[in-house]
C-alpha positions, 0 to 999 in steps of 0.5 A, spaced: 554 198 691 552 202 697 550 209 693 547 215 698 539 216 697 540 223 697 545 224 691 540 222 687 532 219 686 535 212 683 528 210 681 526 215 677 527 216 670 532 219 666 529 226 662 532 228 657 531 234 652 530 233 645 529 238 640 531 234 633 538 238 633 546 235 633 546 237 641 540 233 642 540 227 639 547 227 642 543 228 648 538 222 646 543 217 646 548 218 651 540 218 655 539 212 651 545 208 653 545 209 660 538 207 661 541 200 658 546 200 663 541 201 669 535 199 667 532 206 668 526 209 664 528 214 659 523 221 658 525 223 652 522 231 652 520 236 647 518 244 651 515 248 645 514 256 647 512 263 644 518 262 639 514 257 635 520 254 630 516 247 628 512 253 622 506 258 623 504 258 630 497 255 632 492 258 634 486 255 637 487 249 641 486 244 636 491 246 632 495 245 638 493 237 639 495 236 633 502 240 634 503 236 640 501 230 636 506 232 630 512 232 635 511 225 639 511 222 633 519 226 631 519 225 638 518 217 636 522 217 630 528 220 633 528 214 639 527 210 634 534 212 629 538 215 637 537 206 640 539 204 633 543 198 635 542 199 643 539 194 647 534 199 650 527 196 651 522 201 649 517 199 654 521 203 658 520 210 654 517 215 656 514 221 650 513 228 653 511 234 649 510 240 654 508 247 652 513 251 656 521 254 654 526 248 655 529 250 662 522 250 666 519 244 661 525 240 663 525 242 671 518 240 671 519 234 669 526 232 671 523 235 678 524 227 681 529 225 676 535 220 677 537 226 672 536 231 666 540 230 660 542 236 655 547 236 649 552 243 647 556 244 642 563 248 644 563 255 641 558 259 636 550 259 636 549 253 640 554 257 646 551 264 645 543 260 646 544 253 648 550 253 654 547 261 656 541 259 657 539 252 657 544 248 660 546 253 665 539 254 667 538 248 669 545 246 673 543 252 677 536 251 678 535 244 678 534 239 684 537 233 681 544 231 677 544 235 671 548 232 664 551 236 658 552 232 653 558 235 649 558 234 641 564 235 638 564 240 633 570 244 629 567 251 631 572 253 635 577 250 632 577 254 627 576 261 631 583 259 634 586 257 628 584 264 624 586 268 631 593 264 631 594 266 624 592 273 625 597 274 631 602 270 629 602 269 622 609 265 622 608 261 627 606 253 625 600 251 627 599 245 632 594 243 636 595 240 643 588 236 643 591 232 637 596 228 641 589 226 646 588 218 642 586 214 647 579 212 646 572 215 649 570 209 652 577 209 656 578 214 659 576 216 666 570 218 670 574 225 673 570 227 680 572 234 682 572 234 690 574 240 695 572 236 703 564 238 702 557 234 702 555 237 695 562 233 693 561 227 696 554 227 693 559 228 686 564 223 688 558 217 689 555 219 682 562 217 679 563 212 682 557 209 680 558 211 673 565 208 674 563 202 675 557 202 669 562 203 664 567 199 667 573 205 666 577 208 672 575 214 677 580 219 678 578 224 684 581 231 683 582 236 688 584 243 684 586 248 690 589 255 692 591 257 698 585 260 700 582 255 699 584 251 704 583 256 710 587 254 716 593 250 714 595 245 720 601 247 724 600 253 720 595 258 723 599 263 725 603 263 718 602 262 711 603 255 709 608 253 704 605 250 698 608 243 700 604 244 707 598 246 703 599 240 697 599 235 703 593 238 707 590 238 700 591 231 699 589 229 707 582 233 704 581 230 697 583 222 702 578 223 707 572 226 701 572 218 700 571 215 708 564 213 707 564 211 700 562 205 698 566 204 690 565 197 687 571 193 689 573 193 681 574 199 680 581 202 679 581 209 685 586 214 683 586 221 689 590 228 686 590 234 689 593 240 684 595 247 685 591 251 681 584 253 679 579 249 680 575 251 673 582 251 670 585 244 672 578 241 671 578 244 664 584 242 663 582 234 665 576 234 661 581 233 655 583 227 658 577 223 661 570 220 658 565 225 664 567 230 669 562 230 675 563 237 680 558 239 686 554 244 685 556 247 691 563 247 695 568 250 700 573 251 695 574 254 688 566 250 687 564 255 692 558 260 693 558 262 687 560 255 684 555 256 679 557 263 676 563 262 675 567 255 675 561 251 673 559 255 667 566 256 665 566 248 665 560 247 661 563 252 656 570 249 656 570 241 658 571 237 653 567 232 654 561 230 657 560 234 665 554 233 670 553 237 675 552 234 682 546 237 688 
């Protein structure tokens, strides 16, 4: 498949951040397995800072050899238990402890990477640390595709069954995601598209994972009509939203010109009038990875990573890369 050099380094290493939690080894092993599918290098990397929690801090630099030699050998034992039953080959892992905070640590390393792997959790301590600083961080800053693994938890779940009774204490309780039962592995790679480079890049990522994992791509362009700028034939005038759903279509058509996708790999183009972190959320519940631009024209715009994409990383419901 014929994937632009410049949406990622396809020769790099896979650079993931362990830190022995739920989220991480989550991390670790969606790392792990793609690793196997592409025959890359996976970096598996521990960044330890100031708010030392492995136990007193050390304080010369021989207790810091040793705490680095104590956190390859976790680093060691939690590959060993993440590869369990997969067909990674473990000359290709790599070790990494590196004395700096998550976000810089994995910059750092993940600086030439074919891409830097987080986990989360949905809602509760992990949101309030991990997605507000780790994951987000490193989407905006980094110059790589960055993947956030989602861990299903039953946080938020909880939250929103207290809050419903709370409000609303006559009403039965259903849950909507319940109906979702279609396994993981089957379901689609979800690319969200708006005719800009940085979503082209976006578009070959998927592709390509499409292809790995042998499921559909659905190419999703959430639009408003603001969006659009000037609607053909409608310079003048304010389109009608049928004018603006065929133009919008016309754009998320043309995102695909020039992309090479396998042969085999079933190809589905939407456009939607809605939000863009609404209408991506909302597919999210639907598809095994949602792949976005960093940057775009639309609802992915400016300020992308202000607004939509930290709004995707809190609320997808599945695993998100975010595409430079």
């Amino acid at each position: 498949m014929g994937i632009a050099r410049e949406a990622w380094n396809e020769r790099g290493d896979i650079v993931v951040g362990v830190d022995g939690s739920a989220e991480s080894f989550a991390a670790l092993q969606w790392a792990l397995d793609e690793a196997a599918l592409t025959g890359s290098a996976v970096n598996a990397v521990y960044a330890w800072s100031h708010s030392w929690d492995a136990g007193s801090r050390p304080q010369s630099e021989e207790d810091w050899e040793r705490a680095r030699q104590d956190i390859t050998r976790r680093l060691l034992s939690w590959v060993e238990e993440a590869s369990r039953g997969m067909s990674f080959d473990h000359d290709r892992l790599k070790l990494t402890s590196v004395h700096a905070s998550g976000t810089s640590g994995l910059l750092q390393i993940g600086s030439d990477a074919r891409q830097i792997v987080v986990g989360r959790r949905s809602l509760g301590r992990v949101t309030r640390w991990f997605v507000g600083s780790l994951s987000a961080s490193l989407a905006e800053s980094a110059k790589v595709p960055v993947t956030v693994v989602r861990v299903a938890g039953s946080e938020d779940q909880h939250v929103e069954d207290s809050i419903a009774r709370s409000l609303a204490p006559e009403v039965t309780i259903h849950h909507d995601a319940d109906s979702v039962t279609s396994p993981q592995e089957s379901r689609p790679v979800v690319v969200g598209v708006d005719g800009s480079e940085t979503s082209r890049h976006a578009l070959r990522f998927a592709a390509r994972e499409a292809a790995l994992h042998d499921v559909p791509l659905h190419v999703m362009f959430c639009w408003q009509l603001r969006d659009l700028g000037e609607v053909p034939g409608y310079e003048n005038a304010v389109a009608p939203l049928d004018a603006g759903q065929e133009y919008a279509m016309s754009i998320a058509r043309r995102t695909l010109d020039g992309i090479d996708v396998e042969p085999d790999v079933d190809v589905h183009v939407n456009a939607f009038h809605i939000a863009a972190a609404k209408g991506l959320a909302n597919a999210s519940r639907y598809a095994s990875h949602l792949v976005v631009g960093s940057r775009g024209l639309s609802g992915l715009d400016a300020h992308f990573l202000g607004s939509v994409s930290r709004q995707i990383l809190n609320f997808a419901e599945c695993t998100v890369t975010v595409v430079h």
